[in-house]
C-alpha positions in Angstrom: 96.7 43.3 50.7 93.2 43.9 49.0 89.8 44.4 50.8 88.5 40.6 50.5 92.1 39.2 52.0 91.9 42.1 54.5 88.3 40.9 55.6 89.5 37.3 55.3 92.5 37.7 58.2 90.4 39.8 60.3 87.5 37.2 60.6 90.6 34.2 60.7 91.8 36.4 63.8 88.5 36.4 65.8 88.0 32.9 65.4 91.6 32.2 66.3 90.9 34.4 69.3 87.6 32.9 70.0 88.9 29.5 69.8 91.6 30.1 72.3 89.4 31.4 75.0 87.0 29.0 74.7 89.3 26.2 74.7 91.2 28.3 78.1 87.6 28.1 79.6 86.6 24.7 78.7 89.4 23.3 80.7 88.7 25.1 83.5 85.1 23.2 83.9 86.1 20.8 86.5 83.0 19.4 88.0 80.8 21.0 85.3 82.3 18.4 82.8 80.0 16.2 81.5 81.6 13.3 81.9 81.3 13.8 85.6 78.0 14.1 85.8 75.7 11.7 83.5 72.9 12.6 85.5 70.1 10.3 84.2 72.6 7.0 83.8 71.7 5.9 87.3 68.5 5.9 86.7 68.6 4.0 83.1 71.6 1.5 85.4 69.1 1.0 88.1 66.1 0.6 85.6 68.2 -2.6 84.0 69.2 -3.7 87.5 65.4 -3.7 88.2 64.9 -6.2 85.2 67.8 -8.2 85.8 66.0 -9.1 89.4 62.8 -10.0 87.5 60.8 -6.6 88.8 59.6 -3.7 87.1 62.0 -0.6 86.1 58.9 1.7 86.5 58.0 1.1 90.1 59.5 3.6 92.9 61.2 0.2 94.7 63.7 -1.0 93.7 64.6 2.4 91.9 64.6 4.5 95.0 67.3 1.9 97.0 69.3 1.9 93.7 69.6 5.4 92.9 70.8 5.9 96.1 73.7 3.8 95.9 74.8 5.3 92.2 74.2 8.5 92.9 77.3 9.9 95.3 80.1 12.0 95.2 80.3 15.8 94.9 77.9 17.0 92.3 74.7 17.8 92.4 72.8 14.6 92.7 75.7 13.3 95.1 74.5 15.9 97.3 70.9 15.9 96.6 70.2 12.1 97.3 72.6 12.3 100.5 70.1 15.0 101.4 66.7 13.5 100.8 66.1 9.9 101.2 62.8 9.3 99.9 63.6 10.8 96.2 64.0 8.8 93.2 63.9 9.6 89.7 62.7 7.7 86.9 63.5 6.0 84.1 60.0 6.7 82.0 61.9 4.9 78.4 60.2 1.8 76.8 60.7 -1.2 77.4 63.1 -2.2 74.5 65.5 0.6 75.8 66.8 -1.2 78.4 68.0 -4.4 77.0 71.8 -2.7 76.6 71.6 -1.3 80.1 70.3 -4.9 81.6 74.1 -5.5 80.4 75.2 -2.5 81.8 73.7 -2.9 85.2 75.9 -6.4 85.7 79.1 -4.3 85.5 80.1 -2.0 88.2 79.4 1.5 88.0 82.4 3.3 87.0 83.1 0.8 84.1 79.3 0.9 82.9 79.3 5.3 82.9 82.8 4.8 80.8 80.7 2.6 77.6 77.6 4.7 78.1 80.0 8.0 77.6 81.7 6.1 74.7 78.2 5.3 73.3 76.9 8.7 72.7 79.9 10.2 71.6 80.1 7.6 69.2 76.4 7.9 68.0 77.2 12.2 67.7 80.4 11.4 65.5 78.3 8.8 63.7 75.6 11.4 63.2 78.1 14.3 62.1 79.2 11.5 59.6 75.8 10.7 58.1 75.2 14.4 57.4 78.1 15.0 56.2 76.9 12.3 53.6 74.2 14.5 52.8 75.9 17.7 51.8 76.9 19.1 54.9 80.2 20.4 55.8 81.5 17.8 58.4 82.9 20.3 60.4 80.1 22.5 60.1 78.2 19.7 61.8 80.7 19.1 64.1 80.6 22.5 65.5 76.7 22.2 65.9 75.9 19.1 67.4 79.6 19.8 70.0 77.3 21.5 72.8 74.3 21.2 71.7 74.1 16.8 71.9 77.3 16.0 72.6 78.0 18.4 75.5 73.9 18.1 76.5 73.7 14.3 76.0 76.6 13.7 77.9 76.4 15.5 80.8 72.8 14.0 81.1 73.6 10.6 80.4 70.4 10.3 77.8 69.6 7.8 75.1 67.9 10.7 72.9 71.5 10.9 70.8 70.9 7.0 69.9 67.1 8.4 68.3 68.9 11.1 67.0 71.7 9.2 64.8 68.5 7.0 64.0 66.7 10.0 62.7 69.8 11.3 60.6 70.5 7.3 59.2 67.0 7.3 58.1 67.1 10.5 56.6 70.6 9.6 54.4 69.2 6.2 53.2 65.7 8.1 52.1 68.2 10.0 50.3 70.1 7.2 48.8 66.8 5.8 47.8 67.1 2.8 49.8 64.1 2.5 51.1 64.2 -0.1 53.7 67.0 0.6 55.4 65.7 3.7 55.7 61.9 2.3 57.2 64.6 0.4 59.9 66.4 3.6 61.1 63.2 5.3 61.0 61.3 2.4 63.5 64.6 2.8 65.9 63.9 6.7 66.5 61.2 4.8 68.4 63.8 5.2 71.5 62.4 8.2 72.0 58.7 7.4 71.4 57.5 11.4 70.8 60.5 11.9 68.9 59.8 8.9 67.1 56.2 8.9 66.0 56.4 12.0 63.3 59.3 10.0 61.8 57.5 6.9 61.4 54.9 8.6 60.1 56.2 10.3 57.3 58.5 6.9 56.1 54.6 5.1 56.1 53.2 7.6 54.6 55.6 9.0 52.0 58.8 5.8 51.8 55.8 3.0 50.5 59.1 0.8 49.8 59.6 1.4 53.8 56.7 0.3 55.1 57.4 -3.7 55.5 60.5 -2.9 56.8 58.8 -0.5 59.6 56.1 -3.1 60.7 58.7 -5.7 60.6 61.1 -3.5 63.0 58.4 -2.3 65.3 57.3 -6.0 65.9 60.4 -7.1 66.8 60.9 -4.4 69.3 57.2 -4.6 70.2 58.4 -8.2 70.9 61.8 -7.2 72.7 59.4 -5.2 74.9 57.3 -8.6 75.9 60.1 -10.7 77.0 61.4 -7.5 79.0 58.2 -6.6 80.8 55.1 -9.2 79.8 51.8 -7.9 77.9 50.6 -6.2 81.3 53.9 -4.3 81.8 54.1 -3.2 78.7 50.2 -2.2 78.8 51.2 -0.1 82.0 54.2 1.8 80.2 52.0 2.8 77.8 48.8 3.6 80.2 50.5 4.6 82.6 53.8 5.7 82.9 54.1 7.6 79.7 50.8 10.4 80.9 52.0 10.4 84.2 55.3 11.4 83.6 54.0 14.1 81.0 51.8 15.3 83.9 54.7 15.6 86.5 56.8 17.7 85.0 53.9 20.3 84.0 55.6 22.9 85.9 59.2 22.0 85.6 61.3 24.7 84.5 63.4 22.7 82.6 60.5 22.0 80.0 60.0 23.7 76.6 56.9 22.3 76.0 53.5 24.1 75.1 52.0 23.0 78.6 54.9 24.2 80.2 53.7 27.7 78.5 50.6 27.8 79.3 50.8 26.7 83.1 53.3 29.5 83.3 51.1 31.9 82.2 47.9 30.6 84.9 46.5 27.9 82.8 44.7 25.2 84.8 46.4 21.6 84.8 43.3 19.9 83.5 43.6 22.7 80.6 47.3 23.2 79.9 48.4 19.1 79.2 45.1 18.4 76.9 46.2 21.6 75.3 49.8 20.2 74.7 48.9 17.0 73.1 46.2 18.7 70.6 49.3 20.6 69.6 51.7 18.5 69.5 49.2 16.5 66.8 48.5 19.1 65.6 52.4 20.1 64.5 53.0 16.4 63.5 50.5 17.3 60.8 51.9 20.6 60.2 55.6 18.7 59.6 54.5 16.0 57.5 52.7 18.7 54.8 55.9 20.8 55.6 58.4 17.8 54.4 57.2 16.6 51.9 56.1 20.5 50.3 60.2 21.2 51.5 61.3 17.6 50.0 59.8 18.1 46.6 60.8 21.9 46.2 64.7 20.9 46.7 64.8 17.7 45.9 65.6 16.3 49.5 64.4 13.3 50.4 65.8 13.3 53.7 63.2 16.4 54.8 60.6 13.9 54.7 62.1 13.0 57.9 63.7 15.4 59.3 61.0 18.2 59.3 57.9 15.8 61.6 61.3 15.5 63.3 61.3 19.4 64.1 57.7 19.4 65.1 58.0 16.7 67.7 60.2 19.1 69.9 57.8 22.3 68.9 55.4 22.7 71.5 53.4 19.2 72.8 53.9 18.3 76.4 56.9 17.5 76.9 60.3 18.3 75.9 64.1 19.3 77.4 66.6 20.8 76.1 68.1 17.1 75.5 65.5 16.7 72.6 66.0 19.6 70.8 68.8 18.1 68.4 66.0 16.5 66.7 65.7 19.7 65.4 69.2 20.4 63.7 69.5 17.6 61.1 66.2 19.7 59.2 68.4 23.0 60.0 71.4 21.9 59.2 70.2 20.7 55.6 67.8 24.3 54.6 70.8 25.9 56.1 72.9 24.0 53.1 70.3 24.0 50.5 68.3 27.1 50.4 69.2 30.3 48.4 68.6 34.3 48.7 67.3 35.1 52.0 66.1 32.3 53.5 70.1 31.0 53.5 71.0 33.2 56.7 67.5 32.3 58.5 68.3 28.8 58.4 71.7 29.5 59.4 70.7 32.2 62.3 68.3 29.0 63.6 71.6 26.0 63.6 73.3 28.6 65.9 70.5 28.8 68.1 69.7 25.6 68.3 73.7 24.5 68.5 73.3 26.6 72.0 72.4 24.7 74.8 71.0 28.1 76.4 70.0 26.7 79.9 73.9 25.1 80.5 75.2 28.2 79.1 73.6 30.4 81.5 74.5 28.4 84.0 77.9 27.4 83.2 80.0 31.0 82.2 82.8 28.8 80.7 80.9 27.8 77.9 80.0 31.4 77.2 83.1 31.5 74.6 82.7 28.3 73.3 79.2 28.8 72.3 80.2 32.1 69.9 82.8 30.3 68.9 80.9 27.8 67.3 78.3 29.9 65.9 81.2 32.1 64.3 82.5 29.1 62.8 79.1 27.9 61.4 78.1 31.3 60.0 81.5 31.4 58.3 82.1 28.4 57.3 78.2 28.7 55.4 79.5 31.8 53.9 76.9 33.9 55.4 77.1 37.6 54.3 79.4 39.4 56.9 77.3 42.2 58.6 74.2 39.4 58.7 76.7 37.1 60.5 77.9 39.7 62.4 74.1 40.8 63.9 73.1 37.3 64.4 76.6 37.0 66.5 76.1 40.2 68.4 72.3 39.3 69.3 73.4 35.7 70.3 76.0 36.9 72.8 74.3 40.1 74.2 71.1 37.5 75.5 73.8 35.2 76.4 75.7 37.7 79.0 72.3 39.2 79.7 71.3 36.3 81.0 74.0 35.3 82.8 74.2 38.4 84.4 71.4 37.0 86.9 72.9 33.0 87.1 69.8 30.6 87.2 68.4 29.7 91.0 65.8 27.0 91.8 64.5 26.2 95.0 66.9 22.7 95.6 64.6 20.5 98.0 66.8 19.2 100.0 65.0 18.2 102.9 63.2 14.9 103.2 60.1 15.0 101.1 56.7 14.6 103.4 55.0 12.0 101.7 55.8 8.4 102.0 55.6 6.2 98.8 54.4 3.0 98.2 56.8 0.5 96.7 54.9 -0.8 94.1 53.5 2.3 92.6 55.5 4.5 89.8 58.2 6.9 91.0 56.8 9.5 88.5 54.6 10.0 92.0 57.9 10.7 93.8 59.5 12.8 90.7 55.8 15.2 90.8 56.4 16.4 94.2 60.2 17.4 93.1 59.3 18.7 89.8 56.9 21.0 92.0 59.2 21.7 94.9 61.5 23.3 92.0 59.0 24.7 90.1 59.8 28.7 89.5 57.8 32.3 88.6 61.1 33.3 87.7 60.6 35.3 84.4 64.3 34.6 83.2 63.2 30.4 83.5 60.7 31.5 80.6 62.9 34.2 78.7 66.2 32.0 78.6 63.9 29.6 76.5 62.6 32.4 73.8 65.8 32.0 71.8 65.1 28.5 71.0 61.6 28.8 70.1 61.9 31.9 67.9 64.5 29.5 66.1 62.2 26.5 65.7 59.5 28.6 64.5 62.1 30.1 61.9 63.0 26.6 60.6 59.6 25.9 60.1 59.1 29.1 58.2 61.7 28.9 56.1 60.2 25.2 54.9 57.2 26.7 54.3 59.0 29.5 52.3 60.8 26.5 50.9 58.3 24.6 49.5 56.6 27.8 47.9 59.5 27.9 45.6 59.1 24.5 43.5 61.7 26.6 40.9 64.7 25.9 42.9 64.9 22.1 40.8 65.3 21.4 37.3 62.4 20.3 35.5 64.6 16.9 35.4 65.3 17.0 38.8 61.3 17.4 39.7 60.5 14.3 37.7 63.1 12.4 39.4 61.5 12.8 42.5 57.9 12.8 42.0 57.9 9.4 43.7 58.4 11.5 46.7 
């Protein structure tokens, strides 16, 4: 047996090896599974029960009785709502979101959790699909949307992996050169709204054949929105609810956000969220220069997209760890596409960002399947083996560093002391929990560095990207100077 069969077996072993572990440790999750917990449905479920009575979603009654009723059992918010009656949590999504779960809420529970769950694993497969479509390995993107959004989105319950199959649609019809079915897709990432505003931006300003089919989209959702909530209720989402939920959750230690940063580190409120926003427009501008620079040099029309797409979860004021696969259709594709030593970079930043680092320090059975997937992803891209092998070691020493202290937050479980009003938003409600579990733990902050250092990569290796306009034939230049 020569050297490269030799080297071939060894790695086929460990990944053998890995997979059987993390397979072993995976079924051994029991309530951990994300299929039994779906944390935010109930509050989307109630939401739509809200508008099916003709009242608003946003408002803490009837969200509070609702939530109460949903949320039992076991788990975490089983216990936490049995605990503390005057909590409720809410569902801060536009209006046009909750048209499917207005459907959703006139089933019982049990069977509406089961087509939610179905849902997002059908838009991740979808989404796998579509970039396999553009050049990437299907199982390569398989392995790196497994925790990171189908894992994350599920055990949340969240509608961000709808926005994100949006994002990735858009991004293969830019590529196909069909326009207007890419201005559709790119309107939907609206779903998310601060996911979805860098995307829309770049089809306007870079897709021109896009743009009819944008305004005409946005209208009709813009219209969607009216007959849900009226011109006033829509006005209040967008006055109201959208800057007060940013402003509850400034010390949450669940956020990745830029004002989560600086409030960390002693920045005043009043200081801290302006802060976030300027950067968060800031970046938007940054990823649509980056895009189309990136889109030119390789000839990708899809990084028009997917780059803003990057920026919307790098710094601003508000982002979770759900949000962050906005970030790996970009990776996924300069991890595909780029040559020399900006190849491995892009790689080293999917595993990263394939990690959901806050469930994985929390959750030691996912330890395993995390380096397994990141082995498979750095082999399958044919990284060189002694880069592959440092970016492996490093990702599993801060993994059982980490989990060598498990995460602890103070869990309020004793009846909050102020009393809310019906009619006002439950974001008032969700402030004084965010704050009764905010933290000074350092390791809240550190577990988070991994993800950043990643983002920040990405968007170096763009720039780096679009320095390098040799990569393309002189043909292949001309064929997308329309860009």
């Amino acid at each position: 047996m020569n050297a490269l069969l030799l080297r071939r077996a060894i790695v086929g072993a460990v990944l053998a090896v890995l997979a059987i572990i993390a397979l072993r440790d995976v079924t051994r999750l029991g309530d951990a599974a994300p299929w039994r917990t779906m944390d935010d449905f109930a509050d989307f479920y109630c939401a739509g029960a809200a508008l099916n009575a003709r009242v608003s979603p946003y408002t803490y009654e009837p969200l509070r009785t609702c939530e109460h009723m949903v949320n039992t059992g076991a788990g975490f918010r089983g216990r936490l709502f049995a605990a503390n009656r005057s909590i409720a949590i809410p569902a801060p999504q536009p209006p046009f979101d909750f048209l499917p779960f207005r459907a959703l809420a006139r089933l019982n529970v049990p069977q509406a959790r089961f087509i939610d769950a179905v849902a997002i694993l059908l838009a991740v497969l979808l989404s796998a699909a579509a970039l396999a479509r553009l050049g990437v390995p299907l199982d390569v993107s398989l392995a790196a949307l497994a925790l990171s959004t189908g894992y994350v989105e599920l055990n949340t319950g969240q509608v961000v992996p709808f926005a994100s199959l949006a994002l990735v649609l858009s991004g293969l019809a830019l590529a196909a050169k069909r326009d207007r079915a890419a201005g559709v897709a790119a309107a939907l990432t609206a779903i998310e709204p601060t996911l979805g505003v860098p995307v829309v931006a770049a089809a306007l300003l870079f897709a021109p054949r896009a743009r009819l089919a944008i305004l005409i989209t946005a209208a009709l959702l813009a219209i969607v929105s009216l007959t849900q909530l009226g011109f006033h209720g829509t006005v209040a989402y967008l006055a109201g609810v959208l800057p007060a939920h940013a402003a509850s959750e400034i010390h949450f230690p669940y956020q990745y956000s830029l004002t989560y940063v600086l409030a960390y580190f002693g920045v005043p409120d009043a200081i801290a969220q302006p802060a976030g926003e300027l950067s968060y427009f800031a970046l938007v501008g940054i990823g649509l220069w980056l895009g189309q620079r990136s889109a030119g040099a390789l000839g990708r029309r899809e990084l028009l997209v997917f780059l803003p797409a990057v920026c919307a979860v790098t710094g601003g004021t508000f982002v979770h760890q759900e949000e962050l696969c906005f970030a790996l259709p970009a990776a996924l594709v300069l991890a595909v596409a780029s040559r020399g030593g900006l190849k491995p970079v892009a790689a080293a930043a999917v595993c990263v960002l394939s990690v959901p680092w806050i469930l994985v320090w929390g959750i030691k059975q996912l330890f395993a399947a995390g380096l397994f997937l990141c082995a498979f992803i750095l082999v399958r891209l044919r990284i060189d083996l002694r880069i592959a092998v440092i970016t492996l070691a490093c990702i599993a020493a801060t993994v059982y560093a980490s989990e060598l202290r498990p995460p602890h937050l103070p869990v309020p479980l004793q009846p909050a002391p102020a009393v809310y009003a019906p009619g006002e938003i439950a974001e008032r409600a969700w402030r004084d929990y965010a704050e009764q579990r905010s933290t000074r733990d350092f390791l809240w902050f550190a577990i988070k560095l991994p993800t950043w250092i990643a983002l920040l990569g990405l968007l170096s290796v763009a720039f780096l990207t679009g320095s390098r306009p040799n990569q393309r034939s002189i043909g292949e230049r001309a064929d997308s100077a329309s860009i």
